[in-house]
C-alpha positions in Angstrom: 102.1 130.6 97.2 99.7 132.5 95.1 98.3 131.4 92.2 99.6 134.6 90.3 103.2 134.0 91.5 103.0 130.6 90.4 102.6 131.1 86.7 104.8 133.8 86.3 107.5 131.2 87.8 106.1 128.5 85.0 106.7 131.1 82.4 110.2 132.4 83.8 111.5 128.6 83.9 111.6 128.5 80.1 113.9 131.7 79.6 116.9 129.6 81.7 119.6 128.4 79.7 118.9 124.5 78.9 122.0 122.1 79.8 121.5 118.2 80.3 122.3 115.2 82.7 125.0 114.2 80.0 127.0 117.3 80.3 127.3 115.6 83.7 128.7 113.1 82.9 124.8 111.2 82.5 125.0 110.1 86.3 122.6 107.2 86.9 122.6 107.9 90.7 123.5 110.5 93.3 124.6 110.1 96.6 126.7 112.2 99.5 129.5 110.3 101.4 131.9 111.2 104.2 135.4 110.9 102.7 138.8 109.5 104.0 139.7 112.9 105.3 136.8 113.3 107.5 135.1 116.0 104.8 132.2 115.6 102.5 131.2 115.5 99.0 128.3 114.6 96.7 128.9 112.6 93.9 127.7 111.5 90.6 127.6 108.1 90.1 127.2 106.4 86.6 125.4 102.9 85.8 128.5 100.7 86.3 129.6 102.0 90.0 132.0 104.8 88.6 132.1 108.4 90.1 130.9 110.9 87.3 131.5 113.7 89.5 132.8 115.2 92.8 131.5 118.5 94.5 132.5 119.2 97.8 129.5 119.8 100.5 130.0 122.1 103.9 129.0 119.7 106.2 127.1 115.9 106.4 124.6 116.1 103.3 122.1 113.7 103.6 119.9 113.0 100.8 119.6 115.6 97.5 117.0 116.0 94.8 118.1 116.5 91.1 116.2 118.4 88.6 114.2 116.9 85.9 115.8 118.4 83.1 119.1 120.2 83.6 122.2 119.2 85.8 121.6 120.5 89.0 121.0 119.1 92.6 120.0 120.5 95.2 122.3 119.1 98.8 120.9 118.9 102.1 121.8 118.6 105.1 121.4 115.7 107.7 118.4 116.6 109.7 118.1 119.1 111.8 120.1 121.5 109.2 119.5 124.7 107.6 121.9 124.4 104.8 120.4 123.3 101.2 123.5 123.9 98.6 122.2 124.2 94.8 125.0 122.5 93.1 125.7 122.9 89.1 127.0 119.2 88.6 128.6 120.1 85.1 130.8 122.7 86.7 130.7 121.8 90.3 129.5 125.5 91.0 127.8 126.6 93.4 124.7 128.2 92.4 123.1 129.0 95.7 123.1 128.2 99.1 119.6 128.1 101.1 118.9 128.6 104.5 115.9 127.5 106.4 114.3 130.5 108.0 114.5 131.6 111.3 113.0 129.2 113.5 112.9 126.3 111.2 115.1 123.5 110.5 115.6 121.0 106.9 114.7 117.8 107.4 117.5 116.7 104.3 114.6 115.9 101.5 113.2 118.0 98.7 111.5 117.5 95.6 110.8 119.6 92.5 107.5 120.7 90.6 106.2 123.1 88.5 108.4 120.8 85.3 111.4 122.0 87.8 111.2 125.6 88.5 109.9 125.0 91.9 112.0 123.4 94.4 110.0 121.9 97.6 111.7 121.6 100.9 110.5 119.5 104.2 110.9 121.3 107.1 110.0 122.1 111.1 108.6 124.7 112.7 110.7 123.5 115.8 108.6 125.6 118.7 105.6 124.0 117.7 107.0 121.2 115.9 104.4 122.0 112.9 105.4 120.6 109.5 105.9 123.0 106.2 106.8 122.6 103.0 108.9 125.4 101.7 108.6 127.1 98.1 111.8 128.5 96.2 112.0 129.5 92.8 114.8 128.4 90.8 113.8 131.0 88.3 113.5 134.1 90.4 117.7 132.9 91.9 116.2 130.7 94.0 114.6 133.2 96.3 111.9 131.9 98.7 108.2 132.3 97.2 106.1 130.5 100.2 105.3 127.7 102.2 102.5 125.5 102.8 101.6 123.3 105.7 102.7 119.8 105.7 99.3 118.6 108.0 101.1 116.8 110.6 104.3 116.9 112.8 107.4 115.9 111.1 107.9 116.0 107.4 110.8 113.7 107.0 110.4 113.0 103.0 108.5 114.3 100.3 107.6 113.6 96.7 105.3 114.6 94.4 103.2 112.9 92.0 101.1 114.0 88.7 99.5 116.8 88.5 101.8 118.8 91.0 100.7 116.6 93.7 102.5 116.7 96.7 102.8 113.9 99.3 104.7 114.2 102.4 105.4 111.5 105.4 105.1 113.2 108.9 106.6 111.5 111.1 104.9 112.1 113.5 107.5 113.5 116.4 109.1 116.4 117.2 112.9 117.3 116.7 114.7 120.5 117.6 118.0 121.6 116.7 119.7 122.8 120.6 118.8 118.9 120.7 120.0 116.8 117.6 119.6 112.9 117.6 116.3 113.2 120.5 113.3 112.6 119.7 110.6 114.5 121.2 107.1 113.8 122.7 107.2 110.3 121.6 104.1 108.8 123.7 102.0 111.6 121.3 103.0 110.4 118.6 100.2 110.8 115.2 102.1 109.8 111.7 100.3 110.1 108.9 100.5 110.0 104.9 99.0 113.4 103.4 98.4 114.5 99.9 98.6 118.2 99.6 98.0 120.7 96.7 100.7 123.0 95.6 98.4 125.6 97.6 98.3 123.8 101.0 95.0 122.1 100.4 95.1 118.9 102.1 93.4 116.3 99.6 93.9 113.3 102.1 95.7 112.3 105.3 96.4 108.4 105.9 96.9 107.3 109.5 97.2 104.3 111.0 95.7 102.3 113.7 96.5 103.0 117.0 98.6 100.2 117.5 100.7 101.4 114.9 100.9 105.3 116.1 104.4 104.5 117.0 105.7 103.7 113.5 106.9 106.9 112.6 106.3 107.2 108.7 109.5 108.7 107.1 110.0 107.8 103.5 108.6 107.5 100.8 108.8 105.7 97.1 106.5 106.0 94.3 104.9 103.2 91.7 102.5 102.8 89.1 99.3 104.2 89.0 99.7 106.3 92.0 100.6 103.9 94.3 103.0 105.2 97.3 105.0 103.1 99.3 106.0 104.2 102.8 108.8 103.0 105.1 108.5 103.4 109.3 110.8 103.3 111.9 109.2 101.7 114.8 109.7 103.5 117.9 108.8 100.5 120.0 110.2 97.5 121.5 112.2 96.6 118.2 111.6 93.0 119.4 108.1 93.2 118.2 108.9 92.9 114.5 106.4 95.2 113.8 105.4 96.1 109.9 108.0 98.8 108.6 106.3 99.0 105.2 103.2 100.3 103.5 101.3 100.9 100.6 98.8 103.2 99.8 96.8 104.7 96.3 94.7 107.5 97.5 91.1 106.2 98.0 92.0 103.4 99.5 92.8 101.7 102.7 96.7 101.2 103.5 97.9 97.9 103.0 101.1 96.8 105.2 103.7 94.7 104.4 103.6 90.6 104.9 106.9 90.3 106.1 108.0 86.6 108.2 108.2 87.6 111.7 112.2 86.9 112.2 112.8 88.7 109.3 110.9 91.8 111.0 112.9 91.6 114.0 116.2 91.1 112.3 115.4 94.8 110.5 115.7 96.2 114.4 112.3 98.5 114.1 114.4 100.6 111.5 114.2 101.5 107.9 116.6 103.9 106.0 115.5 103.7 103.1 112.9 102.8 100.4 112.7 102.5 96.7 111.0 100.9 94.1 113.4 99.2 90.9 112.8 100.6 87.2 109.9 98.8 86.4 108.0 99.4 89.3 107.0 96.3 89.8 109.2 95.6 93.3 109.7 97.8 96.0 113.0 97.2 98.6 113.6 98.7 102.5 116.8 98.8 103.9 117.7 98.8 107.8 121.5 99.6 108.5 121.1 98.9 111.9 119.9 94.8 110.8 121.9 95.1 108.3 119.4 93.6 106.1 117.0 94.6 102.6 113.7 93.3 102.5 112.1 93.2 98.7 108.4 92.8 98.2 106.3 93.0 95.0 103.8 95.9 94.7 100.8 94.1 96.7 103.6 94.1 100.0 104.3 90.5 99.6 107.3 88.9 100.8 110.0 87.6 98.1 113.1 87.7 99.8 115.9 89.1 102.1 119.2 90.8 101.6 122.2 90.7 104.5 124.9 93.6 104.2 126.7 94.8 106.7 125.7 98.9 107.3 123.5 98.9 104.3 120.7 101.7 103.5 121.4 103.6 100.3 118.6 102.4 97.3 117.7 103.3 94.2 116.4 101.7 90.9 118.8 99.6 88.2 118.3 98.3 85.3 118.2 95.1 86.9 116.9 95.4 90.5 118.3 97.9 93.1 121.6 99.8 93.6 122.7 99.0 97.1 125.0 101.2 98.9 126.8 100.7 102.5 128.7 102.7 105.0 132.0 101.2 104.1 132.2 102.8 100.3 130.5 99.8 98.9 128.2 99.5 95.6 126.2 96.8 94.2 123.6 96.4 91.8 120.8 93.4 92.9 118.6 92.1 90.5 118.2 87.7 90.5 122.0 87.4 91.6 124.1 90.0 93.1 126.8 92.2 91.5 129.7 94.4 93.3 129.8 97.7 91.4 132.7 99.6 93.5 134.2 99.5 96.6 135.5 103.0 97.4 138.1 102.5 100.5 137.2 105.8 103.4 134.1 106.6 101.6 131.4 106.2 103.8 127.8 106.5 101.7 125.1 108.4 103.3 121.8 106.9 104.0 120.1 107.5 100.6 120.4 106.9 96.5 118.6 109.3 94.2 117.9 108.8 91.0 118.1 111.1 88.1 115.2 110.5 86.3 116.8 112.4 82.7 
């Protein structure tokens, strides 16, 4: 995006009308769900488990990314989609609807920047399985304004941290739409971590050795200080227990979690999800398939294990995590465990975002 165009989008931002979180309803969480009914929604949820609101999605929505300031979240679709939905979460309107362009597919993560007038969307070039990052200005009706290379193949997650930096976890693999769920060229596989500039410029690509260029990096959570957790899906024997966590502060080396071997191999090479808790101090991975959360403290060492049947959604609480499953349930962990809700037919999607009001 050029620089020129990126300005006059930081000084259209201010002329939009301001509403807050609490006209929502002041949702601690969001999260999309499948519903009895076999249709889909995205809700609001609030500190104690309740549903703040309800909107309606088109299809599976996979993970969203709320705005900084005013009520809005932006939907997307489980990957590979082209639908983004720009929800009004005091209304339930629907402000916009985004579609990847031609030849490109969502990969159901976003992030904003620019104090919220730019929203950031991973996506794949899916001929040459090239990542981008693509620009759309909320203030300009959400029209598209660019795109910038994500370095690697893949972009599954991105966030961004001060300054407008961006960083983005490739996965490493190729996907294509005609064929959902299969994952291509696997043997050439090169994940990496980079840190990009709103302009493209890549500041610093992570990778790992090459007995690890089968963990496909894929999320990401940030801590203090810069630090960046990352959570892998091993595309391995799952029976290796192989490290499915990381953390990184740009300048250094990568430092992998020091998770007990059984435990490892009980996550099945998977991670859904990963998060840190409020204070930043923890950091949690979740594997649906195992069944199992793994919490570490921010140097990656082991403190202890979760079981939960089908459980992935995460997100920060006041006293630990929220926890969410794929049987409607919600619970907050912090030294004991709490049920929040248990929502009979709702079936929670793999992640929890926080609104950060």
């Amino acid at each position: 995006m050029r620089r020129r165009n990126f300005l006059a989008a930081l000084l259209a931002g201010s002329a939009v009308p301001r509403l807050s979180w609490a006209d929502a309803g002041s949702p601690a969480i969001l999260g999309a769900a499948r519903e009895a009914d076999g249709g889909y929604a995205l809700f609001g949820i609030a500190a104690n488990g309740g549903d703040c609101f309800r909107i309606p999605l088109p299809a599976r929505g996979h993970a969203a990314a709320a705005h900084p300031t005013a009520p809005e979240a932006v939907a997307f679709a489980r990957s590979p989609g082209n639908f983004a939905v720009v929800l009004n979460c005091a209304t339930g309107e629907v402000l916009a609807r985004l579609t990847a362009p031609e030849g490109r597919h969502f990969y159901g993560h976003g992030t904003f920047i620019a104090d919220g007038d730019i929203l950031c969307t991973s996506e794949n070039h899916f001929e040459t399985g090239q990542g981008r990052i693509g620009l759309w200005s909320r203030s300009e009706d959400w029209r598209r304004v660019g795109e910038i290379p994500t370095h690697g193949i893949g972009p599954h997650e991105i966030k961004h941290l001060p300054g407008d930096i961006l960083v983005a976890a490739n996965g490493g693999y190729r996907n294509h739409p005609d064929r959902p769920g299969v994952k291509l060229d696997v043997p050439d596989m090169r994940p990496n971590l980079a840190y990009l500039r709103p302009d493209g410029e890549l500041l610093e690509k992570v990778e790992l050795g090459d007995d690890l260029r089968l963990n496909s990096i894929r999320h990401i959570a940030l801590g203090r200080d810069g630090l960046v957790a990352f959570a892998m899906q091993w595309q391995g024997d799952p029976a290796l227990g192989m490290p499915l966590m990381g953390l990184h502060r740009r300048g250094e080396p990568a430092v992998l979690d020091r998770m007990p071997v059984f435990e490892a191999m009980a996550m099945k090479g998977y991670v859904g999800s990963i998060a840190f808790n409020a204070q930043r101090t923890h950091v949690a991975i979740s594997s649906p398939r195992g069944g199992r959360v793994q919490i570490f403290d921010d140097t990656g060492h082991h403190l202890r294990s979760i079981t939960r049947e089908d459980v992935c959604g995460i997100a920060p609480a006041a006293q630990g995590f929220f926890l969410s499953d794929g049987l409607g349930g919600l619970i907050e962990t912090g030294e004991t465990m709490r049920p929040l809700a248990k929502y009979p037919g709702r079936s929670w999607d793999h992640h929890l975002v926080p609104v950060m009001a």
